[in-house]
C-alpha positions as CSV (number, residue, x, y, z in Angstrom):
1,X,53.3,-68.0,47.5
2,X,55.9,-69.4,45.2
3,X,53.5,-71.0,42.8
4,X,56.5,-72.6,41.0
5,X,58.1,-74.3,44.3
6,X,54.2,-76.0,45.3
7,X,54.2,-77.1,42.0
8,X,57.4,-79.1,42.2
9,X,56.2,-80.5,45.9
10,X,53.3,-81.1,44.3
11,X,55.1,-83.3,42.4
12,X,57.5,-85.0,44.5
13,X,54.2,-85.9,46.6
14,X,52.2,-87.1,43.8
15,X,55.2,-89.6,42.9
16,X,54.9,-90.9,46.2
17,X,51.8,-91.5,46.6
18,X,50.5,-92.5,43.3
19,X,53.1,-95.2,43.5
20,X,52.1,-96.1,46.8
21,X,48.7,-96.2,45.8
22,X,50.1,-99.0,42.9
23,X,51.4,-100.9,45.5
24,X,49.1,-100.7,48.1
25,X,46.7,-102.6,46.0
26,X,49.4,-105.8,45.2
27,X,49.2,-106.4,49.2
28,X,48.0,-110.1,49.6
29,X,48.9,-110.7,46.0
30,X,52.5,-111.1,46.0
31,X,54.8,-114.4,44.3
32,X,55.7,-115.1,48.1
33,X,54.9,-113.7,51.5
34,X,58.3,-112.2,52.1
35,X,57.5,-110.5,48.9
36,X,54.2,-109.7,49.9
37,X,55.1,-107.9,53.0
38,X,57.5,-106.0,51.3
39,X,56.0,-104.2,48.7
40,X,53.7,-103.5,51.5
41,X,56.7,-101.9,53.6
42,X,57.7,-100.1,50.4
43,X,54.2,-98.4,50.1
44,X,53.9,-97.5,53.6
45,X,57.6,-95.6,53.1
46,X,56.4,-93.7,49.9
47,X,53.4,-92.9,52.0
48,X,55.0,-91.7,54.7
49,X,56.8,-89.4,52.3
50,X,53.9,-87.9,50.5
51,X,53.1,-86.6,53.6
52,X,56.1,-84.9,54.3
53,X,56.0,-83.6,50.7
54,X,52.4,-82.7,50.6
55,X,52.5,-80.7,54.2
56,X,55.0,-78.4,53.3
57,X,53.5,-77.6,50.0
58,X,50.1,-77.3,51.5
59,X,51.7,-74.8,54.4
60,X,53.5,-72.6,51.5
61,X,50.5,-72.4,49.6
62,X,48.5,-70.8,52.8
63,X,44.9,-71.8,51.9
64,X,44.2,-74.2,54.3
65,X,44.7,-77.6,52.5
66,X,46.9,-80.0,54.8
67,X,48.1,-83.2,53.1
68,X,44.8,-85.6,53.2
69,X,43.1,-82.0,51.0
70,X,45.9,-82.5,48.5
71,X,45.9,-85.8,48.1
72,X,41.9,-86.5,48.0
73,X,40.1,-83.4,46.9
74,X,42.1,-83.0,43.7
75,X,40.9,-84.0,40.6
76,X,42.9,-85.9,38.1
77,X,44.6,-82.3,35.8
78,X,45.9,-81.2,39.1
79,X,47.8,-84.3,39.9
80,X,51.2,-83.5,38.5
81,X,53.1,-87.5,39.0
82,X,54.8,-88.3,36.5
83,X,53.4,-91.0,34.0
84,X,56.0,-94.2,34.8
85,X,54.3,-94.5,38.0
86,X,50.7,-94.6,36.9
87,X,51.6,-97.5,34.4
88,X,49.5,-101.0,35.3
89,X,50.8,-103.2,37.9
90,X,50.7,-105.9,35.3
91,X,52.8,-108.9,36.2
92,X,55.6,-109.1,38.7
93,X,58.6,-107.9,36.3
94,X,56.5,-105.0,35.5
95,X,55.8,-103.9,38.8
96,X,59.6,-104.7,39.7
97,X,61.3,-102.8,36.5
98,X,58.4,-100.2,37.2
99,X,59.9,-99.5,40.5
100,X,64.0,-100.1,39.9
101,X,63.4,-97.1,37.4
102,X,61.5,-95.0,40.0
103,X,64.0,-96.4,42.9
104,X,67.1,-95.1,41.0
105,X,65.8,-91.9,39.4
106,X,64.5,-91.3,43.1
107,X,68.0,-92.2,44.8
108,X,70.0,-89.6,42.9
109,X,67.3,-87.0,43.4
110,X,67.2,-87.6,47.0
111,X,71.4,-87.4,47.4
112,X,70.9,-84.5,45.1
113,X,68.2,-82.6,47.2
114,X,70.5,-82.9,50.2
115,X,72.1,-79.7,49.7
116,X,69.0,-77.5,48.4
117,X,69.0,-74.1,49.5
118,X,65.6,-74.9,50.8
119,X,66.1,-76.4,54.0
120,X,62.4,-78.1,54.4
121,X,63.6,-79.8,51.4
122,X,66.9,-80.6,52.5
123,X,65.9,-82.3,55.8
124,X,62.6,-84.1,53.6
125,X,65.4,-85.5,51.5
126,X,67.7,-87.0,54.2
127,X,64.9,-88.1,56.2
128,X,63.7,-90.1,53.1
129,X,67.3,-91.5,51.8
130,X,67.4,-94.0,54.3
131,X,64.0,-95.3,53.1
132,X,65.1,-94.8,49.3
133,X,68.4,-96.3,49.4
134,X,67.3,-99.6,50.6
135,X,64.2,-99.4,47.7
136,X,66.8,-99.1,45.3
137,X,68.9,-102.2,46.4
138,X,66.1,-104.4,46.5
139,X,64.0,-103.8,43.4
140,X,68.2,-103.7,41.8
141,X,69.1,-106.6,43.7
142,X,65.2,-108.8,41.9
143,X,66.2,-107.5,38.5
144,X,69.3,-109.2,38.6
145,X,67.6,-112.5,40.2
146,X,64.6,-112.4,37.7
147,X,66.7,-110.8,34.9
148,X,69.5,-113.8,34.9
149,X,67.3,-116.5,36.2
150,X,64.9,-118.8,34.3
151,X,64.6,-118.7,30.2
152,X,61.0,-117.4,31.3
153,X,61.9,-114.7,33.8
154,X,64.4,-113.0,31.7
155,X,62.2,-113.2,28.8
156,X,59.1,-111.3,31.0
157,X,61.8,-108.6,32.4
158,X,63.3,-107.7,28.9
159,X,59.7,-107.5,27.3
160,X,58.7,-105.1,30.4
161,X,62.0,-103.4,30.0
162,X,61.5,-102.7,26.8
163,X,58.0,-101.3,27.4
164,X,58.0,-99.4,30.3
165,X,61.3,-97.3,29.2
166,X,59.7,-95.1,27.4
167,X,57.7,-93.6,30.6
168,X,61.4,-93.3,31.9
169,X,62.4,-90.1,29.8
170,X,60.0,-87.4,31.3
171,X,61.7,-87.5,35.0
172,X,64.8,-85.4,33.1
173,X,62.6,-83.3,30.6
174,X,62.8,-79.8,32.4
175,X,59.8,-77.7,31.7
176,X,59.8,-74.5,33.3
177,X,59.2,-75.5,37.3
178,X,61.8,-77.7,37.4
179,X,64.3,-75.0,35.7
180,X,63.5,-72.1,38.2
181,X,64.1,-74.8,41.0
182,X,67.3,-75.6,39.7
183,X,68.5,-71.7,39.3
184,X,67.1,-71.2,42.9
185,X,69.7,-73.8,44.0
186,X,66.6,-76.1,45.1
187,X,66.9,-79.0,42.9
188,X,69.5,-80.6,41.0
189,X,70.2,-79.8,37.3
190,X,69.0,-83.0,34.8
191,X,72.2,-83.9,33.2
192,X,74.1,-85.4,36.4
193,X,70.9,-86.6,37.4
194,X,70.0,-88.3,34.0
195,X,74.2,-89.6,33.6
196,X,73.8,-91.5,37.3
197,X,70.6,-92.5,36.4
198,X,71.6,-94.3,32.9
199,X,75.1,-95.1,34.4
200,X,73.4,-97.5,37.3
201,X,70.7,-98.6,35.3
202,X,72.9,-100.1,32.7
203,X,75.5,-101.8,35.3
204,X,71.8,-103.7,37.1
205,X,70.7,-104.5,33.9
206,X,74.0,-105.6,32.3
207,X,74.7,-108.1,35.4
208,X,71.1,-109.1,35.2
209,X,71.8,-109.9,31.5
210,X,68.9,-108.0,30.1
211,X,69.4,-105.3,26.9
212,X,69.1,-101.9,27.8
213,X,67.2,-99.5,25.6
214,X,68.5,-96.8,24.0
215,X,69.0,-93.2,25.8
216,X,67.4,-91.4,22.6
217,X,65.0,-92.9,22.5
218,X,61.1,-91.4,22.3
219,X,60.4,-90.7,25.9
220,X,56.5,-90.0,26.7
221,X,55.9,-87.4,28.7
222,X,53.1,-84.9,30.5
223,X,52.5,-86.1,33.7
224,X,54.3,-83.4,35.3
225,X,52.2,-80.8,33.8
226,X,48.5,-82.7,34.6
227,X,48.3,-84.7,31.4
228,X,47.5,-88.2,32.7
229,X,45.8,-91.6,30.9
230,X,42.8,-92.5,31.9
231,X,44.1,-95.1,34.7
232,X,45.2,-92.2,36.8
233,X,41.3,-91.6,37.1
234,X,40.2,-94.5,37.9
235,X,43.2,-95.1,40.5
236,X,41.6,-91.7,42.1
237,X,37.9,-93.1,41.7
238,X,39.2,-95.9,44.0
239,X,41.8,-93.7,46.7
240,X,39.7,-90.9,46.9
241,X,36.2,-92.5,47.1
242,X,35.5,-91.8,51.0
243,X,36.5,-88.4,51.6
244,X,34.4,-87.1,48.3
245,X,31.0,-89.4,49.8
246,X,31.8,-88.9,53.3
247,X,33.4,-85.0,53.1
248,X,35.3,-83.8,56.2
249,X,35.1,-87.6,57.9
250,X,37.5,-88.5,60.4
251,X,38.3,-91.8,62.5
C-alpha cells in the first residue's frame, strides 16, 4: 500500500465530509427556504464526494474498510480534515465565508487534480468540478450580497473574515504527504494553488467591499496530520453514534 497516497484520500474525504457533516445539521435552520434547501444540496454534493474519496482509499489500503468503516469507525487522531472546516457553524456569515474559503481552495484543487497521474483521481476530480464550481459561485456570489449590503451584514462578514482566516493557511502548508503527491505528479504544487486562491479571494472580497487579511499572516494549522479541537469530537460523538451502538447495522 502507498501509505502516503491513503493518507492524502484520507484527507480529501475527511474535507468532504466533515464539512458536510457542518452543514447537514443547519438543514431547517436557514435565513430563507431557498437558503435552506441549498446548503442542504451542498452537503449532499460533499457527501457524495466523500464517498468517492473514501472508496478508493479504502480499496488501496486492502483491509477491508469500505467508505461507511472510514468514515464511522475512526476515532478523532485519525481524521486528517483540515481545521477551517471543523470551525462552529456560528451565524450565517460564518458559515458563508467558512465555505467561500473552502469553495475556492477546493475549485483550484479540483482543476488542478484533473491532470494527476493517478487516474482514479483524475476522473474523482472531473466528476466533482461540476458540483464544485457551482459551490464556489454561490457562497462568492452571498459574500458580495452580504459583504456590500446592510451596515449590519458587512459589519458580521468582516468580523468572520477576519476570524476565520487564520484556519485558511494550513490548506497550502505541505508536510511530507502532500510533497511526495506532488513529485508523483498526483497533486498540484502549493504555490499556483495558494496565488489563485489569494488572487480570487481578494477580487470577491474587494467587490463585496470587505478588507482582506494579510497573506503572512499566522495560519493555524494540524488538521491534516490528526491534530483537531475538541469540536471535531463531539461532531463524531453525534455522526458516528449508530454504527459504534449498533456495530455492522444496515437498513
Amino acid at each position: 500500500m502507498d501509505a502516503q497516497k491513503f493518507d492524502y484520500l484520507l484527507r480529501q474525504g475527511d474535507n468532504a465530509l466533515i464539512l458536510s457533516q457542518q452543514l447537514s445539521q443547519l438543514c431547517g435552520k436557514g435565513p430563507a427556504l431557498e437558503e435552506d434547501m441549498a446548503l442542504t444540496n451542498v452537503a449532499l454534493d460533499l457527501l457524495g464526494q466523500t464517498r468517492m474519496w473514501l472508496s478508493y482509499a479504502g480499496e488501496l489500503e486492502g483491509q477491508g474498510r469500505d467508505e461507511d468503516q472510514l468514515a464511522y469507525l475512526r476515532d478523532v487522531r485519525a481524521f486528517r480534515n483540515c481545521l477551517l472546516v471543523e470551525q462552529p457553524n456560528g451565524d450565517y456569515a460564518q458559515v458563508m465565508v467558512r465555505q467561500f474559503l473552502f469553495d475556492t481552495w477546493h475549485y483550484f484543487l479540483m482543476r488542478g487534480l484533473l491532470s494527476s497521474s493517478d487516474r482514479r483521481i483524475a476522473e474523482i476530480a472531473e466528476k466533482s468540478l461540476k458540483e464544485v464550481t457551482y459551490h464556489l459561485r454561490r457562497s462568492g456570489d452571498l459574500v458580495v450580497r452580504l459583504g456590500d449590503g446592510t451596515e449590519l451584514s458587512h459589519a458580521k462578514m468582516q468580523a468572520a473574515v477576519d476570524e476565520l482566516w487564520t484556519w485558511s493557511g494550513e490548506l497550502f502548508v505541505y508536510d511530507e504527504t502532500d510533497q511526495a503527491m506532488v513529485a508523483q505528479g498526483v497533486a498540484p504544487a502549493a504555490e499556483p494553488l495558494h496565488a489563485a486562491f489569494l488572487q480570487h479571494v481578494a477580487e470577491v472580497f474587494e467587490e463585496a467591499t470587505l478588507r482582506m487579511p494579510a497573506a503572512g499572516a499566522y495560519m493555524q494549522r494540524g488538521g491534516k496530520q490528526g491534530r483537531h479541537g475538541e469540536r471535531l469530537g463531539y461532531l463524531l460523538a453525534e455522526m458516528q453514534f449508530l454504527q459504534r451502538a449498533y456495530p455492522g447495522v444496515a437498513w
